[in-house]
N, C-alpha and C positions, 0 to 999 in steps of 0.2 A: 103971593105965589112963592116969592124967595123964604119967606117962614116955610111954607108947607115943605119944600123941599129940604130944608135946615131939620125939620122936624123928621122926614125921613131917614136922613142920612144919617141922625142921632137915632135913629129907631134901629137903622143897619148892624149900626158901632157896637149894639149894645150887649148884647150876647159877648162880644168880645173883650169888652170893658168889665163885663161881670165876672171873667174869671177870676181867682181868687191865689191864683200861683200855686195852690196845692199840687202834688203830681204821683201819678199812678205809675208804679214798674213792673214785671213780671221776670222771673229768673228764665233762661230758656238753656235748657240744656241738651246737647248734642254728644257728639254730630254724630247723625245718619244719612246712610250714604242709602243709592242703589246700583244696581249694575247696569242700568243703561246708561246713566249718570257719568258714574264713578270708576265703577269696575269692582263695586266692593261696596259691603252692607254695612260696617259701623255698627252703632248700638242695636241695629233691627233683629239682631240677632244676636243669642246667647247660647252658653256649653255651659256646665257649672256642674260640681259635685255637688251634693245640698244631705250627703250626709249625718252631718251633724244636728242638722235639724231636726225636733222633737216630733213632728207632723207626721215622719215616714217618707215623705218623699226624698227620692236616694239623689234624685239627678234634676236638670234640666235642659230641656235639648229643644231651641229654636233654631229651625230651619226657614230662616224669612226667604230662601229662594223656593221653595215650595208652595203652591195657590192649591187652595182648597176647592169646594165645589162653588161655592157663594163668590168666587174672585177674588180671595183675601188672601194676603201674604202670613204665614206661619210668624208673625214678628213675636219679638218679646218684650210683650203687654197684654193685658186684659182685658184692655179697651183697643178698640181699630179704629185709626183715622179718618176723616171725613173724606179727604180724598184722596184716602189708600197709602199705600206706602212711596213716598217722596222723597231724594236726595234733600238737605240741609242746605248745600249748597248749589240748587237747580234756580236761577233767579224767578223765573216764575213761581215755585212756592215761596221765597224768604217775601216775595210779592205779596200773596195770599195770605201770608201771617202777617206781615206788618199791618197791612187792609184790615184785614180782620180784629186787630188787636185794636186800633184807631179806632176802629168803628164802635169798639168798646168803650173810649176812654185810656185805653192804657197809653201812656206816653214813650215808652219806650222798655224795650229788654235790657237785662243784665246776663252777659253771656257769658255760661260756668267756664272757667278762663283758667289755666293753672301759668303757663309761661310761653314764652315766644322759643323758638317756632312749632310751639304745640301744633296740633291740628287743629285744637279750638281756636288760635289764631287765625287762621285762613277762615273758620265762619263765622268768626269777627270781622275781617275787612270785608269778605262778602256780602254781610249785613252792614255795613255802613255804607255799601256804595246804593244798596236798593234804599235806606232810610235815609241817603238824602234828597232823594229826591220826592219823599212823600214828609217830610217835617216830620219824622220820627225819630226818638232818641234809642244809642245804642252804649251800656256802659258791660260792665264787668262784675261779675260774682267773682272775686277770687278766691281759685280754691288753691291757695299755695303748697296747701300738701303733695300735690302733684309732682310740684319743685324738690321736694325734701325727699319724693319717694327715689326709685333708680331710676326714674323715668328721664330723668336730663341725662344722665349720664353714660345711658344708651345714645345721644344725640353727640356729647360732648365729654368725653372720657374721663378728660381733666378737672369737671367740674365732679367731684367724687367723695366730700367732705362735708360737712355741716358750714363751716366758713367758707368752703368754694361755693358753696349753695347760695349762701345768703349775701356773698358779692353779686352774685351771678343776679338774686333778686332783687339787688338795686338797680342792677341793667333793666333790669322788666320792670321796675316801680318807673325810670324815664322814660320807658317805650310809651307805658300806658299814661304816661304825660303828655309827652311830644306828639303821639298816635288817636289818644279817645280822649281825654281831659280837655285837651285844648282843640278837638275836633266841631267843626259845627250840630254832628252830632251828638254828643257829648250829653249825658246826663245831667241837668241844671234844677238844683231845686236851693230857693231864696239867694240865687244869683250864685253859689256853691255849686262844684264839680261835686259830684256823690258815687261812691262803688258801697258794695257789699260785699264783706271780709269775710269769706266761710271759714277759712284756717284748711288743716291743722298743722301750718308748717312751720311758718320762722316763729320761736318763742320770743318771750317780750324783748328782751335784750337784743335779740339777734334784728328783729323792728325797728328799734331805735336806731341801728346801726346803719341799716335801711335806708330809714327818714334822714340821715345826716349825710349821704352820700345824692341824695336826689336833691334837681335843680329844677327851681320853681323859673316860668316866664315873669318878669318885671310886671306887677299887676296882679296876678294870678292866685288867689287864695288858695291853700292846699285844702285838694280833695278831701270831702268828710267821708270817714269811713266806719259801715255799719256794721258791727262784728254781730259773727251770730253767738247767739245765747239760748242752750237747748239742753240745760241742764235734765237729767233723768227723771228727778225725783220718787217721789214712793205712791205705795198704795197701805191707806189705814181704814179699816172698816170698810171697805169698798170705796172710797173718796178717795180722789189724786189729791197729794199734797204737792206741789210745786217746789222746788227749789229756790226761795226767796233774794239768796245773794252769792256771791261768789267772790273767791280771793283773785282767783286766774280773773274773772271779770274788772273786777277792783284795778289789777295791776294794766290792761287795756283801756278801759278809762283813762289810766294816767298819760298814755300816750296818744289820745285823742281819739279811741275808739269808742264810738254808741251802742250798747249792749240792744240786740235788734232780735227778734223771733225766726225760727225758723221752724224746720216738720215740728210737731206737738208730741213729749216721750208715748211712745208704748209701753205702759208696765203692766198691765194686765198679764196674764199666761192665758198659753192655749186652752181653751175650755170647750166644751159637744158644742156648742152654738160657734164655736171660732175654730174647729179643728184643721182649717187649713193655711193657720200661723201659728207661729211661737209667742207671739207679744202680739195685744192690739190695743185702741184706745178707744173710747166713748165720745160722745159725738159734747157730754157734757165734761167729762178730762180734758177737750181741748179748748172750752175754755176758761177752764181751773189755770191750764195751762200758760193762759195769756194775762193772767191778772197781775201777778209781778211785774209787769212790763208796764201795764199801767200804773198801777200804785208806784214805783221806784224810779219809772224814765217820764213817763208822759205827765204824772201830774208834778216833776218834778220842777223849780225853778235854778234847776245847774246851769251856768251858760255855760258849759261844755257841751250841754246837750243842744248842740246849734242845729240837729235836724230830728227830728222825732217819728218815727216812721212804726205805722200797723202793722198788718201783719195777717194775711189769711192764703188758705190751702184750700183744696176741694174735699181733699177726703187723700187715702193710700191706699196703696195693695202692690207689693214689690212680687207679685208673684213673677214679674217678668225676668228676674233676675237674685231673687234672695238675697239681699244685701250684698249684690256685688260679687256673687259668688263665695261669700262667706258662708251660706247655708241658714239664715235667719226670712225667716218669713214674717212679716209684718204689716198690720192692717187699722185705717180709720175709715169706719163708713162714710159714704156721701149720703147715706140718707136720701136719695132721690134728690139732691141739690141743697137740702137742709144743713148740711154739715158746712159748707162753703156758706150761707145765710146766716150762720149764727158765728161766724167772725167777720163778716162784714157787720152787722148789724152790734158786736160790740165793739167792734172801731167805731163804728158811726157814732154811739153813743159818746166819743170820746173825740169825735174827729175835730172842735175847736182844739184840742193836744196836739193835732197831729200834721206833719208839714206834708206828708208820704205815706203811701200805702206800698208795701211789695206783696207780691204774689210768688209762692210757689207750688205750681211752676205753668206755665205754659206750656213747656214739652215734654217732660219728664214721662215719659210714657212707663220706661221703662220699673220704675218705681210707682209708677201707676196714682200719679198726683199731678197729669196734665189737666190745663182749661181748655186747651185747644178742642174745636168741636170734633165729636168722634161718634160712631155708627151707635153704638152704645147711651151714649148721655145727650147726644143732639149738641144743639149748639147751647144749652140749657146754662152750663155757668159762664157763656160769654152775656148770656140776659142779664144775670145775676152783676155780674162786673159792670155794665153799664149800669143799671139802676143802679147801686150803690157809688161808684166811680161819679156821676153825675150830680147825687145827694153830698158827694164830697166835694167836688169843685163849686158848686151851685151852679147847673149848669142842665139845661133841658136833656131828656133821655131821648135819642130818635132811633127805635128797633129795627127802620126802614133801609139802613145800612148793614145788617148782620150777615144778611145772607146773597149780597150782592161782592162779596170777593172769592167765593166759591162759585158762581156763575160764572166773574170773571177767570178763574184757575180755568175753568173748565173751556170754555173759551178759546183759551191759548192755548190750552192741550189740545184743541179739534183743529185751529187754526195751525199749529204748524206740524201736527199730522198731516192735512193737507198741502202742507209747503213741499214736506218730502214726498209727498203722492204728486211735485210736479203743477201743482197750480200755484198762480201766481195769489198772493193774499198780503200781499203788501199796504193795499189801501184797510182793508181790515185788520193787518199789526196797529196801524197809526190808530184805527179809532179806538181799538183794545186800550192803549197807552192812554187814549185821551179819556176811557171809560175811567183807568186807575186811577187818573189826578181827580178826577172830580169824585169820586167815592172819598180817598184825602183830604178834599175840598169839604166835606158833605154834602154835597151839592146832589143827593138821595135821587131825588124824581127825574132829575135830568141824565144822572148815571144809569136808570133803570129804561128810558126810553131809549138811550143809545144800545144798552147793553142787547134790549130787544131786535133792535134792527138789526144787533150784528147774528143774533140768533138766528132771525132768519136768511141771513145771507150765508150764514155758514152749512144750511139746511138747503138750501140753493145749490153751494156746489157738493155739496156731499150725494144729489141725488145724478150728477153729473158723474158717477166715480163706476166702474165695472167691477162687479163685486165675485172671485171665485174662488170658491172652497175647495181644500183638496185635502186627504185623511192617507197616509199611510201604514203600513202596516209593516210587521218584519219582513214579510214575502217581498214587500216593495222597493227594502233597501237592502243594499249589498254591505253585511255586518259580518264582520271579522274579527273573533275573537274565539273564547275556551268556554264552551258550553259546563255548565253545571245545574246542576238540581230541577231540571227542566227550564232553564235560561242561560245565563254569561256570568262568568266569574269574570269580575273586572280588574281582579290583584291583576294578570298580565295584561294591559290596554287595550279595551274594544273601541275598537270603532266604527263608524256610520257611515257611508256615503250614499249621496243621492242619486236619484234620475236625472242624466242631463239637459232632460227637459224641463225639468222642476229647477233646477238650478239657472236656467236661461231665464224662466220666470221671476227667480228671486231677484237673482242681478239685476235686471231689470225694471223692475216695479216694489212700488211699498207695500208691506205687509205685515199679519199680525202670527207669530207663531210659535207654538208650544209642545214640547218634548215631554212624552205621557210615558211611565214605564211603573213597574213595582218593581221593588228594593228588600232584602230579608234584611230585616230590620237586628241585626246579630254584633255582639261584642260592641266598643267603641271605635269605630271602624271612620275615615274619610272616605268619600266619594267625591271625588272631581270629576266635572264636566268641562272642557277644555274644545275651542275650535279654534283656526286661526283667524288673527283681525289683522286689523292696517292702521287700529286706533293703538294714539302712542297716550302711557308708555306699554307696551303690550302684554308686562308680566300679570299686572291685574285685568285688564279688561277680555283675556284669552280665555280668561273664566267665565265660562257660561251658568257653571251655579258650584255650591258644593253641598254635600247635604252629612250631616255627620250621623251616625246610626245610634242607636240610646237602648240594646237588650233588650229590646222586649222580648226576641223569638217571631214577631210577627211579622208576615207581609205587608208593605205599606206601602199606598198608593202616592206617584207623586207626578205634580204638574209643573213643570220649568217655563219661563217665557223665552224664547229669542230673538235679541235684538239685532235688526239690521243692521245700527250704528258697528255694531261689536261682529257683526258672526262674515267671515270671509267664507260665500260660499263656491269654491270652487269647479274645473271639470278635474277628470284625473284626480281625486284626490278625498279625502274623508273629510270631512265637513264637521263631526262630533269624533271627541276619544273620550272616551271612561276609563277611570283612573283610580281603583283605591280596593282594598278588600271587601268584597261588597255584594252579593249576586243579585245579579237583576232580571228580569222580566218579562215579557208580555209588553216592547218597545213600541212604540207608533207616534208617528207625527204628525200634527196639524197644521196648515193654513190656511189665511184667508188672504187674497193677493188682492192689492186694489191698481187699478190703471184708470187714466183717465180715457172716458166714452170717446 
């Protein structure tokens, strides 16, 4: 009997003994805010002149406070999220991604990081308080150009110099010491702290200078760092040729950096089959593209190369954004998921080289090269990332977790809807939390019965809720402002106010509701939506949305949400003001008011 038992618990272990210390990362790049959130949208949205681009297209203009007919936020991406548009910093989605990523194999993100107190700092600590409590790792893409660009020096005046710069980024080389390197969560691959060196800021000198000002803990190996290496190369005969070496490479080596992969060049031109980029690549360029990396780092015997890391993407398409508003439009097929399969499957061929795999990106929406599952690609390259993540580790693939931390998101969003509709759901947070550990755990089958239960209890009290709609109209409300073109010129401030019975209602009780109007879509024009709040600090969160106008000449339909959190709805007094050159419409408002039976 004592064998049998010995024999078990060696059956238990072993899954856990087979791992192989290999480790999977993902870039995740931010931050996206929302306005129930935040008080403010982040990357969800973009303005851009796009001019210069060879395509024709003069502009772009996302308005992510805008809902289409389908429910979807106007974000800028090509792809829409699996559950919709999400502050960055909301702990139930850094929840949902972390879940999600695990569930995959990924070990942890590298979060695009440029300096402290960026704002990518704050979704850095945010994400290390949700991944530790699930065993996920969170390190850092540095992108120090950030540092080098005016960006600090709108924070901090006197850092205003290429030498005040690169003091300033020794302070951030110990932050990200003292803070992520030596954190529990902390990026660990063969016992080494690891980041990834985007650039392009301190040149090599100004590095060294760096590294000699930073203080190591007693014990502590200094952080391997993976510089990217994304030389352009050419096109001959219709074959990529790769950029085989480099002197700027050569001279990062010397100070301990790993020459690592990042996006794959676009050198193609716009052509009738690609006329809506400037540059794109081939699904077989990208990976012409990866082969120096193998021939020169991976089958290399340097012990400088103390970590060795692959290298795969899904595919591009920056239509969300045109290179940052520089006006370049660029694109890599995914091929229906092919494009992400055939860089996995040539790391695999090579993954005895390989200590690491990184992924970019996870969220990169905006550039249009997230994993994250989305309404568009399904959850299709988080499959892909476990089956190869799993062939890398040597380690069983189980699909039975994928789509249990989008149950779970959804969960927590019905359950503290309900909380502000005034029921108590406190025993249903706890089991929520307990669904998360065990998804963490893998603990699949056990996470899926609970998840159930909670399903139907939350279908329980939801049938307990008093559901009433109500639709106004401009006759409805008392709007005061300067009519024009058969509606409101908003250049001098319109405003709204309600029935004060409708406002007794609101105060009241929880609801869901949305401000319907059209807008002449004319010149480059703001339009603010503004109501008062009580949430501090009130200069963002008074904004109820803003929508920027992009010339066409046309009337354009548009949907806003209103959040309770945010919208002070008073008696006496206007409830909404418009705000911007802008004429609008054909005004009406909806809700739906829930109370409890």
């Amino acid at each position: 009997m004592r064998k049998l038992l010995l024999f078990l618990l060696v059956s238990i272990a072993l899954p856990a003994l087979a791992q192989n210390g290999k480790k999977v990362y993902a870039d995740f790049h931010g931050v996206r805010y929302t306005r129930q959130h935040d008080g403010k949208l982040g990357r969800w949205e973009m303005y851009a002149n796009t001019e210069k681009s060879s395509t024709g297209r003069k502009s772009l203009c996302y308005n992510a406070d805008l809902i289409d007919s389908e429910g979807r936020h106007e974000i800028a991406a090509v792809a829409y999220p699996q559950v919709g548009m999400q502050s960055n910093l909301d702990p139930d989605y850094i929840e949902y991604q972390i879940l999600s990523a695990k569930a995959a194999k990924i070990d942890g993100f590298f979060i695009e990081w440029g300096f402290k107190p960026h704002e990518n700092d704050i979704l850095l600590r945010e994400m290390q308080k949700v991944a530790a409590k699930y065993d996920f790792e969170i390190g850092v893409n540095w992108c120090d150009g950030w540092l080098y660009y005016d960006w600090i020096t709108k924070i901090y005046p006197e850092v205003n110099t290429r030498e005040a710069k690169t003091e300033y980024m020794a302070k951030c080389y110990q932050y990200l010491v003292d803070s992520v390197f030596t954190d529990p969560t902390a990026p660990m691959v063969k016992g080494m702290p690891v980041f990834y060196h985007f650039g392009p800021g301190a040149k090599v000198d100004e590095y060294k200078k760096v590294l000699s000002q930073v203080k190591f803990p007693q014990g502590m190996r200094q952080p391997v760092a993976l510089r990217r290496w994304a030389d352009w190369g050419k096109l001959e005969n219709d074959k990529y040729i790769p950029v085989t070496r480099s002197d700027d490479m050569d001279a990062w080596e010397k100070v301990g950096e790993i020459p690592t992969a990042w996006l794959p060049a676009r050198v193609r031109t716009r052509d009738q089959a690609h006329a809506e980029w400037d540059n794109y690549a081939t699904q077989d360029d990208v990976i012409e593209f990866m082969k120096p990396f193998r021939d020169s780092i991976w089958h290399s015997n340097k012990p400088a190369y103390t970590i060795k890391s692959g290298f795969a993407m899904p595919g591009m398409d920056n239509r969300g954004c045109a290179g940052w508003g520089r006006g370049h439009f660029y694109y890599i097929p995914r091929n229906n998921g092919e494009t992400y399969q055939s860089m996995w499957k040539f790391c695999m061929a090579e993954k005895d080289s390989l200590d690491m795999m990184f992924i970019a990106s996870w969220s990169d929406y905006t550039e249009g090269h997230e994993i994250e599952p989305t309404i568009e690609n399904g959850d299709r390259e988080l499959r892909t990332t476990l089956k190869y993540a799993a062939e890398f580790k040597d380690e069983q693939a189980d699909e039975r977790g994928l789509t249990l931390p989008l149950m779970l998101f959804r969960l927590r969003k019905e359950a503290r809807f309900l909380e502000k509709t005034k029921m108590d759901v406190s025993a249903c947070q706890r089991s929520l939390d307990k669904a998360a550990l065990l998804i963490s755990q893998g603990r699949y089958p056990v996470a899926i019965g609970l998840l159930s239960q909670i399903e139907n209890d939350v279908k329980t009290a939801k049938s307990a809720l008093a559901v009433e709609m109500m639709r106004l109209r401009e006759s409805d409300m008392k709007i005061q402002g300067k009519r024009k073109s058969g509606g409101y010129n908003a250049e001098e401030t319109l405003s709204i106010s309600l029935p004060k019975e409708l406002v007794s209602k609101l105060q009241m009780n929880n609801y869901v509701g949305y401000l319907y109007f059209e807008y002449l879509d004319k010149g480059n024009e703001s339009l603010f939506i503004r109501s008062s709040t009580q949430r501090e600090p009130k200069e963002p969160f008074k904004i109820v949305s803003r929508i920027r106008t992009d010339n066409t000449g046309e009337w354009k339909s548009a949907k806003v949400e209103l959040y309770k959190d945010n919208i002070m709805n008073g008696f006496n007094m206007p409830t909404f003001y418009l705000k911007g050159n802008v004429v609008v419409r054909n005004l009406s408002l909806g809700y739906t008011i829930y109370s409890v039976k």
